[in-house]
N, C-alpha and C positions, 0 to 999 in steps of 0.2 A: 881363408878357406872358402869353398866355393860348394854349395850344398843345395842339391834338387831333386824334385821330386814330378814320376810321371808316371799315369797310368796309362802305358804303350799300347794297352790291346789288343795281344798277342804277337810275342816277342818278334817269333821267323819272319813272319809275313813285312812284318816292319824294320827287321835288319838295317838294312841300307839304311834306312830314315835312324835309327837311333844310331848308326856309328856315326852318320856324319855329325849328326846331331852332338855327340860326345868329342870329335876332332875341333867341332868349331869351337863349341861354348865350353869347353875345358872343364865341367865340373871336376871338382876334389873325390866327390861322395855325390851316388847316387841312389834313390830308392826307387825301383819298380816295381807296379802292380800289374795284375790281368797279363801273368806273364804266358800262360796259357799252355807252361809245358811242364813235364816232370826236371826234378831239377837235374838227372845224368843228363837230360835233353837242353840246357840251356847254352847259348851259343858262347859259355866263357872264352873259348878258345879265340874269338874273333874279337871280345873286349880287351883279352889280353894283350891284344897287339897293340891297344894303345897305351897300353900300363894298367891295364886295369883289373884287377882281382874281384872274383865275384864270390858269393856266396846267396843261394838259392834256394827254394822252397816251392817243390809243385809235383802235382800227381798228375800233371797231363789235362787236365779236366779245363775247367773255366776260369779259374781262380789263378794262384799263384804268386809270387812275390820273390822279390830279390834285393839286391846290395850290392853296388858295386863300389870297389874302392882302389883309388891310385896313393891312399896316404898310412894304409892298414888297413886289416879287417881281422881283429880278435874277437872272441869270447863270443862266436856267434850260437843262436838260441836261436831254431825253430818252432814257431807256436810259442805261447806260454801257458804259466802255470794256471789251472784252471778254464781254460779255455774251453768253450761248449761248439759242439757238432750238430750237425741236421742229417744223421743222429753222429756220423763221427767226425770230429775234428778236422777242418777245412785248410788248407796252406791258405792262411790269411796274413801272416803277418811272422815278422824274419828281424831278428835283434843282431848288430855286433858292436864290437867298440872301432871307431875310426882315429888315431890319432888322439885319444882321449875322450874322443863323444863318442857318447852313446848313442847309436841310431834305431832308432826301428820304423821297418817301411812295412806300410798295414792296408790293407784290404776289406773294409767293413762290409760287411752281405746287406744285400741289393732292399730289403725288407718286403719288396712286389707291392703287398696291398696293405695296409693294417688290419684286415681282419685276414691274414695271412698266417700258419703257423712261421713262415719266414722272419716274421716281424718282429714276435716274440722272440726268434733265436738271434735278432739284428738287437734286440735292446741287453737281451743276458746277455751277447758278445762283449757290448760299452760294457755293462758294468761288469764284467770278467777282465776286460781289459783296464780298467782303473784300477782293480783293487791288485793285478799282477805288475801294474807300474810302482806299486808303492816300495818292494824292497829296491825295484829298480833306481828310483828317485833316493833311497837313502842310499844307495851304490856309488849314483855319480852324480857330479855335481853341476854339469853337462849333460843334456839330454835334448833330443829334438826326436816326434813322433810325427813322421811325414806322411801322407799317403791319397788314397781315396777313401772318405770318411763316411763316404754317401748318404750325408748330412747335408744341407744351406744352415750354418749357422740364424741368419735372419734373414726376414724377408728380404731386404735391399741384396741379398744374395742369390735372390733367381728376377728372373725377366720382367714374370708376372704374378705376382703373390694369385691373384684369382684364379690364376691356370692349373695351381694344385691345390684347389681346396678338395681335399679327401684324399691326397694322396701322400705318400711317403715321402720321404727327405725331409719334411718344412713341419711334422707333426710337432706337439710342444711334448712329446715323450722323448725323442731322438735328439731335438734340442735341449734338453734335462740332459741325455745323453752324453752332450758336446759339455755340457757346462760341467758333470760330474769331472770329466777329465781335467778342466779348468780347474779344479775342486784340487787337485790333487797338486796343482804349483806348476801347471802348464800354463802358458800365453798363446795368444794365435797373431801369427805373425803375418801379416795382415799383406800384399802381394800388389804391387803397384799393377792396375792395370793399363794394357800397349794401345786399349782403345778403347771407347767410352767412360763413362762413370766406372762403370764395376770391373771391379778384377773377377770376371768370371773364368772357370777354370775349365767348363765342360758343354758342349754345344753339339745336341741330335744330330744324329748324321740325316735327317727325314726333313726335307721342305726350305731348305735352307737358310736353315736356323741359325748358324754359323754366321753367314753374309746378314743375317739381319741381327744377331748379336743379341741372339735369343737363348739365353745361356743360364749356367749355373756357377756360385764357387762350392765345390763339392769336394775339391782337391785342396790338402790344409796341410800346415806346419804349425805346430805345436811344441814350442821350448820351453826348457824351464827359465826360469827370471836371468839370471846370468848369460844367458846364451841368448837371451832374446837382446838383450843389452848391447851383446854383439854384434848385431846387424845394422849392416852396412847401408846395405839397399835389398829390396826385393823384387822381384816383379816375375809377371805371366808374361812366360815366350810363348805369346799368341801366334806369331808367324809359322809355329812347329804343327800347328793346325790346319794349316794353309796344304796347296798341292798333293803330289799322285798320294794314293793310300795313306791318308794320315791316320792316327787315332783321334776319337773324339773326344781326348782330351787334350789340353798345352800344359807345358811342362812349368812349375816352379822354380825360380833360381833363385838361391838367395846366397849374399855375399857376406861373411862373417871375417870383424878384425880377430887378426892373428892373437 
């Protein structure tokens, strides 16, 4: 099984780049984020010509999330339980069962500043989302939580630790954050990087950041222990980065035995 994860950047505009992207690299299961439409407006119609079944989550706005699948898509859950709003509930994050896993592809709010009230509703989101994985994790025994987490786990996960001191992503609140999840019988399946040291996963579209490989991993896969045992290989399609319109993010692929 073949399982990835991308935060497109709004879906339309990037069409062409995510089907061909989905013709080449054959994912099984897909999760996207920053789909940037309501979900009657998502392009299923043109996934489905490759096989692919979607299931959606979006009000049109900034946000957004989805699911695509060529191997099932049951039991899907928009939002979950307990989930907090700014003030109401964001499409951030979209569950189904694939084939027996459990997918969910998530969206974590951006946090702007820490003395932001964003910030505040970026850390109740983690722990709203940890304590609605826990019936999840006694459900299945299979689970993988993909997305953009807009987190760096650690420092060796941005460019330059110096460059955000005061700023969001690297705070040790949002890292508690990432580790709570951890807490709960997740692993972070860690993404081979296609060029340098770091598997970064997101790079500014501003000065190019990109070309000099001035990046983040912000974009994560998180299995439970049996599913992380499964993988095969992992790595950053950095190339997906590259040419006309991309997003500034590259996509996750990871390869799971049967």
């Amino acid at each position: 099984m073949r399982l990835a994860t991308w935060n497109v950047n709004s879906v339309k505009p990037r069409l062409p780049r995510l089907l061909a992207w989905l013709a080449e690299t054959a994912p099984d299961v897909v999760c996207l984020q920053e789909t940037k439409c309501a979900a009657d407006a998502f392009p299923a119609a043109a996934v489905a010509e490759l096989g692919y079944a979607t299931a959606a989550h979006g009000d049109g706005r900034w946000n957004g999330v989805a699911v695509l699948s060529r191997i099932g898509l049951d039991d899907v859950a928009r939002g979950f339980a307990g989930e907090p709003g700014f003030p109401d509930a964001e499409a951030r994050a979209i569950g189904a069962t694939c084939d027996g896993i459990r997918v969910w592809s998530i969206y974590a709010p951006n946090g702007r500043t820490p003395d932001s009230p964003h910030y505040a509703y970026k850390l109740s989101w983690f722990t709203a989302l940890a304590a609605a994985l826990g019936p999840e994790l006694a459900a299945a025994a299979d689970l993988a939580v993909c997305g953009d987490f807009n987190v760096a786990p650690t420092d060796a996960d941005v460019w330059d630790p110096a460059a955000f001191v005061g700023a969001t992503h690297v705070t040790p609140a949002e890292r508690e954050a990432l580790s709570g999840l951890r807490d709960t019988g997740l692993h972070d399946v860690v993404p081979t990087p296609m060029k340098g040291p770091h598997p970064f996963t997101y790079w500014d579209y501003r000065a190019g950041m990109f070309h000099q490989n001035m990046g983040m991993r912000i974009d994560l896969v998180y299995a439970t222990e049996g599913l992380a045992k499964r993988v095969q290989s992992a790595y950053v399609d950095r190339e997906t980065r590259k040419g006309k319109l991309p997003s500034d993010h590259a996509p996750i692929v990871v390869d799971l035995e049967s």
